[in-house]
BAFI-3210 file (N, C-alpha, C; in Angstrom, 3 decimals, decimal comma, padded with zeros to 6 digits):
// residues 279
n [1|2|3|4|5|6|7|8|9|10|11|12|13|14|15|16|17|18|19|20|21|22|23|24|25|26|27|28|29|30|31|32|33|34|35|36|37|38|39|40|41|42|43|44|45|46|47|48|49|50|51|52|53|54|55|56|57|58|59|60|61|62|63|64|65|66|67|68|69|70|71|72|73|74|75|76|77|78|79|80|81|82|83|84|85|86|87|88|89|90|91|92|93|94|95|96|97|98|99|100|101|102|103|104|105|106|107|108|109|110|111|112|113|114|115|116|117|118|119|120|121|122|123|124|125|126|127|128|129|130|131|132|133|134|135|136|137|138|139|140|141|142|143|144|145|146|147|148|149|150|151|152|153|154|155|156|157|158|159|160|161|162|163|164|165|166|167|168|169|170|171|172|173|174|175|176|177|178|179|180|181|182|183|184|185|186|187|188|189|190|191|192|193|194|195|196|197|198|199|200|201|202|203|204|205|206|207|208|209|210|211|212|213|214|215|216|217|218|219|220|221|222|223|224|225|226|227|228|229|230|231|232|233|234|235|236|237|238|239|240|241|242|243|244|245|246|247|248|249|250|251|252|253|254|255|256|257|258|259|260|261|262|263|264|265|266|267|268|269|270|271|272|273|274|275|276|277|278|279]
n.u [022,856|020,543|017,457|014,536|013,911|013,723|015,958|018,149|018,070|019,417|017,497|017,678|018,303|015,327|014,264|014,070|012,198|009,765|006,881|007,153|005,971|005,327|004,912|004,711|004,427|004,663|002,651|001,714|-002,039|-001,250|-000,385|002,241|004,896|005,194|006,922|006,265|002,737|000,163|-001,298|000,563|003,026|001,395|001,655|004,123|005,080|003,923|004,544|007,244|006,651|005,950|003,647|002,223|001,132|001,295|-000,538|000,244|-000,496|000,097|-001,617|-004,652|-006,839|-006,450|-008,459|-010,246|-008,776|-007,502|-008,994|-009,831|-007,215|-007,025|-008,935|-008,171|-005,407|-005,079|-004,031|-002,711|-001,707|-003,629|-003,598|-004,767|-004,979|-005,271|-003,734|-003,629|-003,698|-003,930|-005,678|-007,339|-008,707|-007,212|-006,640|-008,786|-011,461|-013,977|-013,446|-012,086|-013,748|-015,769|-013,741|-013,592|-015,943|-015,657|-016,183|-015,469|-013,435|-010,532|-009,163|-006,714|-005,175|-004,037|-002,229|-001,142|-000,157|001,355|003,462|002,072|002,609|003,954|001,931|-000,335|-001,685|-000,840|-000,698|-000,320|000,758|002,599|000,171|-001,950|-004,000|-007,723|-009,194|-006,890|-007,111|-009,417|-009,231|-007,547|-009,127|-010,518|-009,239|-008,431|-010,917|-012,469|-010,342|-007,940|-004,467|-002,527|-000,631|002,784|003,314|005,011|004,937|006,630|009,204|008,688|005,752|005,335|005,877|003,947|001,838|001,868|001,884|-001,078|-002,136|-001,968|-002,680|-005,822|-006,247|-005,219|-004,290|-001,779|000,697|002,431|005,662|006,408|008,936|011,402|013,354|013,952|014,166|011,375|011,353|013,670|014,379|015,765|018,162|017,248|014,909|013,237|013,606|012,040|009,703|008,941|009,549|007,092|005,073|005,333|005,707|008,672|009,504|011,990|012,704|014,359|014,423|016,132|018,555|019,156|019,661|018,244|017,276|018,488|019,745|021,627|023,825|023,623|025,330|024,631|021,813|021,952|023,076|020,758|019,044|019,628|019,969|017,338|016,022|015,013|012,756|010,587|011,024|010,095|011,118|010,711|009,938|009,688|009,498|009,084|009,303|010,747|013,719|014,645|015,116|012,804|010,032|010,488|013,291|014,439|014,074|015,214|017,975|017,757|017,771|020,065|022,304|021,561|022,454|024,752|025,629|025,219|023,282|020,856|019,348|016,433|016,365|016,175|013,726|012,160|011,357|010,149|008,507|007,080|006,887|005,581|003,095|001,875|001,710|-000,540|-002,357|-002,651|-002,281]
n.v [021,128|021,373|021,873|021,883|019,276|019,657|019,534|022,138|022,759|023,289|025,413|024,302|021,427|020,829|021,089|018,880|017,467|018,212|016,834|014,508|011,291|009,783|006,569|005,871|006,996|007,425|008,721|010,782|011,028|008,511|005,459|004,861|006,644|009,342|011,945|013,610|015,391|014,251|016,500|018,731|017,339|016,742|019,468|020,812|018,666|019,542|022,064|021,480|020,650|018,598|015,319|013,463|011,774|008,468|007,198|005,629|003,482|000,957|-000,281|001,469|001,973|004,168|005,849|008,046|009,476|011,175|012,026|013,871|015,358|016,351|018,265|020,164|020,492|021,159|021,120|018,819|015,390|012,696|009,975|007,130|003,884|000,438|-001,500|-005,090|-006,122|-007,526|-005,589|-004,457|-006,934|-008,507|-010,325|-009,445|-009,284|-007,650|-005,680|-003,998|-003,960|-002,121|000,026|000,805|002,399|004,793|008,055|009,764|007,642|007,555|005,696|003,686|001,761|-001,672|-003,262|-006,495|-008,398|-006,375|-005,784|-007,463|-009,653|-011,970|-013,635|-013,069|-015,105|-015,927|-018,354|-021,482|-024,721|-024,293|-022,677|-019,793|-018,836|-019,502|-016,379|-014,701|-014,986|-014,000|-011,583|-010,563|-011,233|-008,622|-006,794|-006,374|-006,173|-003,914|-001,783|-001,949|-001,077|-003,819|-004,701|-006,608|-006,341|-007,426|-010,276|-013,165|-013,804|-016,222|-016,355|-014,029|-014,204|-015,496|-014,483|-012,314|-013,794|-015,182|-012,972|-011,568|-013,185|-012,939|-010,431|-008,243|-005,171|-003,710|-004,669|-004,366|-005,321|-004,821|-002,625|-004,469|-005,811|-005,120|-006,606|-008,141|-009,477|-010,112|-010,598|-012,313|-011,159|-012,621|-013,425|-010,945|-010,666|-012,361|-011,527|-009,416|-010,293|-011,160|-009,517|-007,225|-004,408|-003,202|-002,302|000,165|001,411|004,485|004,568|002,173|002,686|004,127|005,243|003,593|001,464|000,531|-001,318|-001,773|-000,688|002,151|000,663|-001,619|-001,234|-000,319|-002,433|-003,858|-002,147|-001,875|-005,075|-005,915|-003,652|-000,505|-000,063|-001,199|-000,734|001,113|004,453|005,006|007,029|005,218|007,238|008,906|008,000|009,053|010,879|010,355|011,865|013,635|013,646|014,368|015,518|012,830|011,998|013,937|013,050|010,403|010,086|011,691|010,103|008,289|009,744|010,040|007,512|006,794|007,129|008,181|011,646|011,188|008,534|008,322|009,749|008,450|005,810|007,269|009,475|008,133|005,397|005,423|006,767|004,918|003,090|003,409|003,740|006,028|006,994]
n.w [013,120|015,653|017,045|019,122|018,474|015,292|012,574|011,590|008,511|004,986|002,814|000,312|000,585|001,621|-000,964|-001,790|-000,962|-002,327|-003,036|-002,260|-000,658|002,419|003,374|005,799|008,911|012,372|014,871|016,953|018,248|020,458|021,640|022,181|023,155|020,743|019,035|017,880|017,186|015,234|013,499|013,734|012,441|009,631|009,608|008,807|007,236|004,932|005,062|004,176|001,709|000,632|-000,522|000,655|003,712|005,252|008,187|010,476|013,275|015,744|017,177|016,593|014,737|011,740|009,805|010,777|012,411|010,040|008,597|010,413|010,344|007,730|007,088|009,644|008,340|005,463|002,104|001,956|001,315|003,346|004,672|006,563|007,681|009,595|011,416|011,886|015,155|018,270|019,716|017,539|017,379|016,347|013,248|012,038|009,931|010,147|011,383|009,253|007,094|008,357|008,856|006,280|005,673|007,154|007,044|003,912|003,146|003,667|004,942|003,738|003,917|005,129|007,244|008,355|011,582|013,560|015,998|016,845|016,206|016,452|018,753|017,062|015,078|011,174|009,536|009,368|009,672|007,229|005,664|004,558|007,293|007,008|008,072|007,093|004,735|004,077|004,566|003,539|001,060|001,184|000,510|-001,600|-002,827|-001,677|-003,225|-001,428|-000,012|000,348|003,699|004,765|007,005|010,226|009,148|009,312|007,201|005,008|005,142|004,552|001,817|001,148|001,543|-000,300|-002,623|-002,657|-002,277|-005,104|-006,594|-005,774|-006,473|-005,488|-006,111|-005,456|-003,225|-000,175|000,952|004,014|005,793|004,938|005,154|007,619|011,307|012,820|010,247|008,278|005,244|002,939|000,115|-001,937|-001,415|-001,108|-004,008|-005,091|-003,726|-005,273|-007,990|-008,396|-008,264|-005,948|-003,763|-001,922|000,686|002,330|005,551|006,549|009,606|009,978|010,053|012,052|015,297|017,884|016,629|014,601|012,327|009,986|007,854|005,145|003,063|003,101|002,568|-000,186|-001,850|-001,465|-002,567|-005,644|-006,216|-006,124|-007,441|-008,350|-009,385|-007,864|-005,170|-001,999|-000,486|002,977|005,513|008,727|010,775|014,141|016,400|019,872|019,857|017,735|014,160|013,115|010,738|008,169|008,305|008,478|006,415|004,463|005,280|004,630|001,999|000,837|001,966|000,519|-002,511|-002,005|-001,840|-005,014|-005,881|-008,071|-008,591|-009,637|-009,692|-006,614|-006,848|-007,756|-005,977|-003,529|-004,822|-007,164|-006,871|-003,896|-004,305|-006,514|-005,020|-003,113|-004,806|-006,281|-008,675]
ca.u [022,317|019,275|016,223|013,258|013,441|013,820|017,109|018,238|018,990|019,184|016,363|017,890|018,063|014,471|013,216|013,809|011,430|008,641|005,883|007,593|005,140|005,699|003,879|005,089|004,351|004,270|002,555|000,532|-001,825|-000,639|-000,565|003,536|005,114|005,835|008,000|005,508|001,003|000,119|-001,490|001,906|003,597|001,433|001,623|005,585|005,377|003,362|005,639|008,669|005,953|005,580|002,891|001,079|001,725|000,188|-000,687|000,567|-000,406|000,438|-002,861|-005,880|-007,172|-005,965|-008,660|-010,710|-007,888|-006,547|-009,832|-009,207|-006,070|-007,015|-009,883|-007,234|-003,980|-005,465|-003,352|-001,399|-003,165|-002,881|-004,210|-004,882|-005,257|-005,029|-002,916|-004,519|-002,959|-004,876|-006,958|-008,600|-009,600|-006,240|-007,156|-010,491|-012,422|-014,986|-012,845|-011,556|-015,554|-016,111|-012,522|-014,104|-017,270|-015,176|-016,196|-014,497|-012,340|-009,029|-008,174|-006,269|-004,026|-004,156|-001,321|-001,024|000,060|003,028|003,713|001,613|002,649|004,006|000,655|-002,192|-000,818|-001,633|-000,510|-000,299|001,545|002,708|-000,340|-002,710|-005,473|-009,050|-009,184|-006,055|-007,756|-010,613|-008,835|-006,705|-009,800|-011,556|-008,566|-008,678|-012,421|-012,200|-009,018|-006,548|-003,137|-002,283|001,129|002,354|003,271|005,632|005,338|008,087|009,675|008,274|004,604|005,438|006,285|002,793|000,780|002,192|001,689|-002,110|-002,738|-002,046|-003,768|-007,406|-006,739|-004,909|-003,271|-001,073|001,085|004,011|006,164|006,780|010,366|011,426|014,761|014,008|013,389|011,459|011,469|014,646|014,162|016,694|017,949|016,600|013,385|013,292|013,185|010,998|008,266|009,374|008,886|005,710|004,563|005,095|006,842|009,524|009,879|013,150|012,939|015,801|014,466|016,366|019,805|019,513|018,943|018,538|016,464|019,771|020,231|022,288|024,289|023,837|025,604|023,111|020,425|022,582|023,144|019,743|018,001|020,115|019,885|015,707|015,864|014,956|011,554|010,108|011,390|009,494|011,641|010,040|010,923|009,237|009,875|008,083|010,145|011,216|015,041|015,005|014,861|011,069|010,489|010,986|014,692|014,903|014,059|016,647|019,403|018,400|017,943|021,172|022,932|021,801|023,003|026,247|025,952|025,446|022,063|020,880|017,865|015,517|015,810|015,461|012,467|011,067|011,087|010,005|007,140|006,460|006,380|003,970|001,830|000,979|001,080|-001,781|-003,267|-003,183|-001,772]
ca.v [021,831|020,759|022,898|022,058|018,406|019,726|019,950|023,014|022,220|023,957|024,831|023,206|020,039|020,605|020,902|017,573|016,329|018,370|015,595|012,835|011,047|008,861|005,663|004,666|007,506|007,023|010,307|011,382|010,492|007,197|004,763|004,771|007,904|009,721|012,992|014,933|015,376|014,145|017,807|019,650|016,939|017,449|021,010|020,258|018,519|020,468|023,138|021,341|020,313|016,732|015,446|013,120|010,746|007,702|007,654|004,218|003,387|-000,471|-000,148|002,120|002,587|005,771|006,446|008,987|010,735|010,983|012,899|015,281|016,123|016,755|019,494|021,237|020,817|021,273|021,108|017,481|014,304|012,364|008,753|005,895|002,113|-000,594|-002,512|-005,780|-006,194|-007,818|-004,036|-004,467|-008,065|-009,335|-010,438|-008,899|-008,899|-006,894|-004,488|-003,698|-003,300|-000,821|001,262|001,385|002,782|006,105|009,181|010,146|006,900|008,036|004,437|003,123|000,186|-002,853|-004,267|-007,273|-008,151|-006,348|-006,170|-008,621|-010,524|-013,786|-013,297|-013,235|-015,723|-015,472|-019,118|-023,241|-025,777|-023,814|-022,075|-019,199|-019,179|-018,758|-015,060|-014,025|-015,055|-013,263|-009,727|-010,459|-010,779|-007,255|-005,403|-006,814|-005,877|-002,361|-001,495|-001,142|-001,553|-004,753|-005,144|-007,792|-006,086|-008,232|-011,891|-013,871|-013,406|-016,935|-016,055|-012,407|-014,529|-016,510|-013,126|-011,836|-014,554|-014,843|-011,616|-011,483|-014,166|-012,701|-009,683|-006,925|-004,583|-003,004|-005,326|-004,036|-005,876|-003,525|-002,702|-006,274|-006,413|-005,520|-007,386|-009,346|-010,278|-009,987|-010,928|-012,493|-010,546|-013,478|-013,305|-009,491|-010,378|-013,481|-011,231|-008,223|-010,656|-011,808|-007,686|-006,601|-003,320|-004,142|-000,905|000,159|002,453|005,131|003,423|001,067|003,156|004,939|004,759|002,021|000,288|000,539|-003,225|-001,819|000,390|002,287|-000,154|-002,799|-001,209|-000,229|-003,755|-004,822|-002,097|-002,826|-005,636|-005,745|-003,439|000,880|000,345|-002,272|-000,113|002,280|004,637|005,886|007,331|004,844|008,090|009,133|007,884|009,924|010,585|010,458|012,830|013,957|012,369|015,460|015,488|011,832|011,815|014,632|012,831|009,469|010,164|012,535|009,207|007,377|009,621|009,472|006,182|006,621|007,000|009,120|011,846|010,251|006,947|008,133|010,479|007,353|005,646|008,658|009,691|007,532|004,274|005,138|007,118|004,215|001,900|003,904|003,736|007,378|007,450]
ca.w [014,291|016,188|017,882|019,459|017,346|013,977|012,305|010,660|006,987|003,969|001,511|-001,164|001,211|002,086|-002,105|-002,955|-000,648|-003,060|-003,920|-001,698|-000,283|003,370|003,626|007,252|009,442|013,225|015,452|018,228|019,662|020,172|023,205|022,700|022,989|019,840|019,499|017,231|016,970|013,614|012,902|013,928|010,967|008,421|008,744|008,688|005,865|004,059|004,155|003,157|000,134|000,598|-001,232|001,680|004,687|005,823|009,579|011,379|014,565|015,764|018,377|016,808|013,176|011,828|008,888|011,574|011,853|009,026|008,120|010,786|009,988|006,190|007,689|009,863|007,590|004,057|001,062|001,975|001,671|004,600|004,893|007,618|007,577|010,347|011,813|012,503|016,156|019,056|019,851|016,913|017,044|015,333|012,066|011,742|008,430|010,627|011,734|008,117|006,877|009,280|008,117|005,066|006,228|007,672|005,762|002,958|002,529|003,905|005,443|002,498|004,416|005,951|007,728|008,760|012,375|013,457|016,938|017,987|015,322|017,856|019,390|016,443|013,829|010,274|008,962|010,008|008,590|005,648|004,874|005,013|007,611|006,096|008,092|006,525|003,137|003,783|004,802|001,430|-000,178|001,171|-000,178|-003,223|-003,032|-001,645|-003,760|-000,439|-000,147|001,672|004,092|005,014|008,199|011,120|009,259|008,998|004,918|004,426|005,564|003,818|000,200|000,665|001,802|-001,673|-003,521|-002,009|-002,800|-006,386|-006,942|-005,362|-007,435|-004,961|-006,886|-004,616|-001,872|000,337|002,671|005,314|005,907|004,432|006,027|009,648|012,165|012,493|009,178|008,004|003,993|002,279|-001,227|-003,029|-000,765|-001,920|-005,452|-005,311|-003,517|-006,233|-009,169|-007,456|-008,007|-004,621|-003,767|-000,910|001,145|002,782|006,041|007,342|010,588|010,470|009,906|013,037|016,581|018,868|015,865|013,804|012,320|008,714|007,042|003,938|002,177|002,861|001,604|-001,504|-002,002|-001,620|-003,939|-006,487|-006,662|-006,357|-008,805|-008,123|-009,715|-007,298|-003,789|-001,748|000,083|003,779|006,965|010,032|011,939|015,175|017,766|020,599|020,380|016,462|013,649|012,713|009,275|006,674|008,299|008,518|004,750|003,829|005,661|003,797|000,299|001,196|002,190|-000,718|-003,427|-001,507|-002,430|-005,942|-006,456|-008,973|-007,716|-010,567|-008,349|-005,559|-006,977|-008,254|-004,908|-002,789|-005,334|-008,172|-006,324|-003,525|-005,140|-007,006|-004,006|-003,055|-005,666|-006,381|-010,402]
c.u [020,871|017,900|014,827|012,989|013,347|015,592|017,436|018,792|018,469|017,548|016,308|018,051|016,393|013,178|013,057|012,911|009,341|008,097|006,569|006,238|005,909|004,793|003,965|005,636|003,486|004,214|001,457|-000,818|-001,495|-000,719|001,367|003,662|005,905|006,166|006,867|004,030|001,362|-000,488|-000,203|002,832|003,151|001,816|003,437|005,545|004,406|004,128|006,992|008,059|005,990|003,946|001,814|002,023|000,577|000,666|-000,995|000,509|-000,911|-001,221|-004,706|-006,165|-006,837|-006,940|-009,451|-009,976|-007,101|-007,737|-009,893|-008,523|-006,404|-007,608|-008,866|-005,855|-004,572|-004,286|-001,858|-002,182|-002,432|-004,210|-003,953|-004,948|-005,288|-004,179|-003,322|-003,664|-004,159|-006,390|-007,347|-008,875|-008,476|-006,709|-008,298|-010,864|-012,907|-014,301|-012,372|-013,209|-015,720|-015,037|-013,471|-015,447|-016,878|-015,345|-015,155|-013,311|-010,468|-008,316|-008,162|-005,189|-004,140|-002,715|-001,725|-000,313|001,442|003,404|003,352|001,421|002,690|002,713|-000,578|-001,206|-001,548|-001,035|-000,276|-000,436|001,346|001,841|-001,380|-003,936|-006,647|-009,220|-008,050|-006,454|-008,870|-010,096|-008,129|-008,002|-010,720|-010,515|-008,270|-010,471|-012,758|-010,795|-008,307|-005,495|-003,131|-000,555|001,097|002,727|004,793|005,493|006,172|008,363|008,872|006,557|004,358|004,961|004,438|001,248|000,999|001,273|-000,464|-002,853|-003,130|-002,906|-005,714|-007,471|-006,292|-003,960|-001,895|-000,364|002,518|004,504|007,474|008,459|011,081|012,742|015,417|013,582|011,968|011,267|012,732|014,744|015,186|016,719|017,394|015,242|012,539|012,588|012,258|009,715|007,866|008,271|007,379|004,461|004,032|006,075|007,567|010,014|011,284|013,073|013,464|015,266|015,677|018,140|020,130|019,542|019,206|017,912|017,614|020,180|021,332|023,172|023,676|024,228|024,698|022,165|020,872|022,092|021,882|018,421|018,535|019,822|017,942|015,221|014,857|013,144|010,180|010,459|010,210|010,518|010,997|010,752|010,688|009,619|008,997|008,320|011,045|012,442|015,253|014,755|013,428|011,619|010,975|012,734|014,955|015,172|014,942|017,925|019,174|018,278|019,572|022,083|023,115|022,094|024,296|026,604|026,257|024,486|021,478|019,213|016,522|015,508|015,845|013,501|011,255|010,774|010,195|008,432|006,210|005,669|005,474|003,514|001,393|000,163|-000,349|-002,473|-003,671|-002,698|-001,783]
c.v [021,397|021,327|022,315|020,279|018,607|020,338|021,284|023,291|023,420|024,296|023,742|021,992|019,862|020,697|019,456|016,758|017,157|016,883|014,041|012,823|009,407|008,125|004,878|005,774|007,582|009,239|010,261|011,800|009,176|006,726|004,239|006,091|008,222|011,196|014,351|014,234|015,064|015,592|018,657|018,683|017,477|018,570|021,270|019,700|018,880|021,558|022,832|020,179|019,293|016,971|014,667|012,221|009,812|007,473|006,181|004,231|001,530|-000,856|000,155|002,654|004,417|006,508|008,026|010,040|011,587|012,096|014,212|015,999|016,648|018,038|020,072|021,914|020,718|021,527|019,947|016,618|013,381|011,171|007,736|004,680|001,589|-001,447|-003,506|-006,876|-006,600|-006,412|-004,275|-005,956|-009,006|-009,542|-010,604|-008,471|-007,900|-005,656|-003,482|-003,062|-002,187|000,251|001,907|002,002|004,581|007,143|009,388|009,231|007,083|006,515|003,371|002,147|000,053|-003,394|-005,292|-007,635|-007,542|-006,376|-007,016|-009,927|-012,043|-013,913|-013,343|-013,679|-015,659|-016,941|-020,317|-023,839|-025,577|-023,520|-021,292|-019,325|-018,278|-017,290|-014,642|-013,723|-013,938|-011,359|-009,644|-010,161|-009,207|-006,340|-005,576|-006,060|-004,235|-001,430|-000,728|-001,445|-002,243|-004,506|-005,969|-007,541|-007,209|-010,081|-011,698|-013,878|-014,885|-016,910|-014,472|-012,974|-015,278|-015,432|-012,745|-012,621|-014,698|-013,870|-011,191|-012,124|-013,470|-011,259|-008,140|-006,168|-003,723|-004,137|-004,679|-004,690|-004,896|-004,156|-004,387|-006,923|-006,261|-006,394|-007,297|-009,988|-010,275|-011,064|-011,246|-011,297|-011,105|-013,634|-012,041|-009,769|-011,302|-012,641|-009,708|-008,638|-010,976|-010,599|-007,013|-004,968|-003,671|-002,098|-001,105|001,509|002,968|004,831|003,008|001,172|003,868|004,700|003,671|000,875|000,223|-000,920|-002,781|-000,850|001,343|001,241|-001,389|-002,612|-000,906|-001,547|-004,092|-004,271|-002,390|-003,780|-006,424|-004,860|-001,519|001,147|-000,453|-001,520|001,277|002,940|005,498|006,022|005,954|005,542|008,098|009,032|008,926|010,021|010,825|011,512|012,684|013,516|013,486|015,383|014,483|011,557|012,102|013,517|011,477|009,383|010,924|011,076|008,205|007,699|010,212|008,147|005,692|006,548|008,727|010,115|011,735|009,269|007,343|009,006|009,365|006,558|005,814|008,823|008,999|006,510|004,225|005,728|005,966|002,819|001,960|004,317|005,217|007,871|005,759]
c.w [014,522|016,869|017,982|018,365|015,826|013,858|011,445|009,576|006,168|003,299|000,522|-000,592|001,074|000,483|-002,344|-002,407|-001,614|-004,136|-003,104|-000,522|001,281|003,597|004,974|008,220|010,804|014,023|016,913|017,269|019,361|021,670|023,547|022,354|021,602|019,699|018,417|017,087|014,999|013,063|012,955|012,634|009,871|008,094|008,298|007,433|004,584|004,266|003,747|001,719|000,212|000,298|-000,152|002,172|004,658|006,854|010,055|012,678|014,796|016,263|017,664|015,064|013,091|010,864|009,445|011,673|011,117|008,303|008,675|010,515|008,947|006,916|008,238|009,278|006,301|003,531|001,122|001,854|002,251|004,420|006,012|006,837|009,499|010,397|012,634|013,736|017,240|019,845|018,993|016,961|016,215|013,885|011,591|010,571|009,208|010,608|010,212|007,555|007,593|008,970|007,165|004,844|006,589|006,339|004,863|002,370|002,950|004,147|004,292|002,479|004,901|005,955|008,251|010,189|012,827|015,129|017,969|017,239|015,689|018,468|018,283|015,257|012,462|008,988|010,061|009,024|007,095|005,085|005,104|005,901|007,184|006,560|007,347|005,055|002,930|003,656|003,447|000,617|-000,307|000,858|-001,641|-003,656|-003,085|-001,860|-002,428|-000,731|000,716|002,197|004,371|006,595|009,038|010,472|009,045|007,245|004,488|004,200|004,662|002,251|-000,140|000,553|000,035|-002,526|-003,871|-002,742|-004,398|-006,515|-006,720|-006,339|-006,633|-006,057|-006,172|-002,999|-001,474|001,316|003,200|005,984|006,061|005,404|007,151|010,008|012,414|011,030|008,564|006,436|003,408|001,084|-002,071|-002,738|-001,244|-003,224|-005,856|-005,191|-004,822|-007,340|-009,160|-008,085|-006,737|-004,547|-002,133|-000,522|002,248|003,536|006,577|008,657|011,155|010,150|010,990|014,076|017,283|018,034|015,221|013,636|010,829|008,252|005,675|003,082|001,772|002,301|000,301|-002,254|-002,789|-002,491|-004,937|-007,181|-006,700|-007,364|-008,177|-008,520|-008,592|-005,934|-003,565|-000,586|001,729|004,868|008,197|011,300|012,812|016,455|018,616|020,573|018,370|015,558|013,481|011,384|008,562|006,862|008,082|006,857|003,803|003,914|004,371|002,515|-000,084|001,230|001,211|-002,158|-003,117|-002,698|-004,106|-006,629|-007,314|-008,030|-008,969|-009,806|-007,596|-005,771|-007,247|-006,999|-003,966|-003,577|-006,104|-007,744|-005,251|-003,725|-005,920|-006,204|-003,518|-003,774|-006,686|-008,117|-010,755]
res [x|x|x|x|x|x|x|x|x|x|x|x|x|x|x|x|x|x|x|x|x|x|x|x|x|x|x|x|x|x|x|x|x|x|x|x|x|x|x|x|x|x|x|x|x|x|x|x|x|x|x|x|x|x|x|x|x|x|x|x|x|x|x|x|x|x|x|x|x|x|x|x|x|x|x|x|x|x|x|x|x|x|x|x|x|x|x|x|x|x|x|x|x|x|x|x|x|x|x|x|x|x|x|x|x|x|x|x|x|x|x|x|x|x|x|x|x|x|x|x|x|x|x|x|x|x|x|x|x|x|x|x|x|x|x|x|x|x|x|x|x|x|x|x|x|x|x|x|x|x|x|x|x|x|x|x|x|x|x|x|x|x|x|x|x|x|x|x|x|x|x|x|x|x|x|x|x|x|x|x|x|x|x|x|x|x|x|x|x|x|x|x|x|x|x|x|x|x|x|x|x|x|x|x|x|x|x|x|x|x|x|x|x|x|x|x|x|x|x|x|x|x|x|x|x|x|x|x|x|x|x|x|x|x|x|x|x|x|x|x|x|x|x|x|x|x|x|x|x|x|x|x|x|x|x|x|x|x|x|x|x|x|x|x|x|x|x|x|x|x|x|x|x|x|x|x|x|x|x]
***
């Protein structure tokens, strides 16, 4: 049953998301329309006990607001980053310096280009350009989490690779096996072994974004391995569940599948909490 955009589930659906944490949370305001205010979420998922979001927007640094929100929704922790998309300057060192300048530190990721990914390139002839190096190296510097955002899996495997190397501790490539990147399983575990975490979002099971089944992503944690996955919503979209439901349904779907709720807890809490650095 459905009301007003929220579904009406159980409690006992709505404990297991105590301490899950969403690292790929799309909200108002925004310059595309999204179906819920990022203050009306948190306070949403702060009462079905989630432990924090991070606040994605393709267009407009989020660490500003991300400070707001904390001040009006207290007791969730709620973080920004950038998404380095032609509004900010595409692949702007500058722009990143100045994040990290925002009171209190909230903006704790850097993506890499995602929708304007065809549009602000981040490699030639097989290999990083010197800005890409440099934004690798200021999150290595100011311990962020890098994504690799909209490259292509081969441009994803070299961002990784890159990264380690300068000393990031924390890399994710953002929902690995949507479009446009669409990651092989062996691409998966290359950027895995690499020490990347390879996130997988109910996204990309629903909707008009809908490219997979369940089974696919079975498949493909599996065989990447339960400790190496981050599980998130990329909710926000008008027409879709709000994330706390989106979350129920897919951790709900994946121990259908056979997943134990230790892996998915590890997923869900363990794994980004550490993406972000936060244990």
């Amino acid at each position: 049953m459905k009301l007003a955009g929220l579904l009406l589930l159980s409690g006992a659906a709505y404990a297991q998301l105590s301490g899950v944490i969403d690292i790929h949370v799309h909200a108002d305001p925004d310059s595309i329309p999204r179906s819920i205010d990022a203050i009306d979420l948190a306070r949403l998922a702060r009462e079905r006990g989630m432990r924090a979001l991070v606040l994605k927007n393709h267009y407009e640094p989020t660490a500003s607001l991300a400070y707001v929100v904390r001040k009006v929704v207290p007791g969730i922790e709620i973080f920004g980053g950038i998404d380095l998309n032609r509004s900010v300057g595409g692949v702007n060192p500058a722009a990143i310096e100045r994040m990290v300048m925002v009171k209190d530190g909230y903006g704790r990721v850097i993506w890499l280009p995602t929708f304007d990914a065809g549009l602000v390139p981040v490699s030639k002839n097989g290999a990083l350009l010197p800005e890409v190096r440099e934004v690798i190296a200021l999150a290595a510097k100011h311990g962020l989490t890098l994504e690799t955002g909209h490259s292509s899996a081969a441009e994803g495997l070299m961002i990784v690779a890159e990264a380690k190397r300068a000393g990031v501790r924390n890399v994710v490539v953002t929902h690995a096996m949507l479009k446009p990147i669409h990651m092989s399983l062996e691409q998966m575990k290359q950027a895995s072994a690499a020490g990347a975490w390879i996130e997988f979002v109910y996204n990309a099971l629903i909707g008009p974004n809908k490219e997979f089944d369940f089974a696919d992503y079975v498949k493909a944690i599996r065989g990447v391995g339960v400790e190496h996955c981050i599980l998130s919503s990329d909710l926000g979209q008008v027409g879709n569940p709000l994330h706390p439901d989106g979350l129920v349904a897919f951790f709900a779907g994946l121990k259908q599948a056979g997943f134990t709720q230790a892996e998915i807890d590890r997923m869900s809490k363990q794994n980004p909490a550490r993406a972000l650095g936060l244990e």
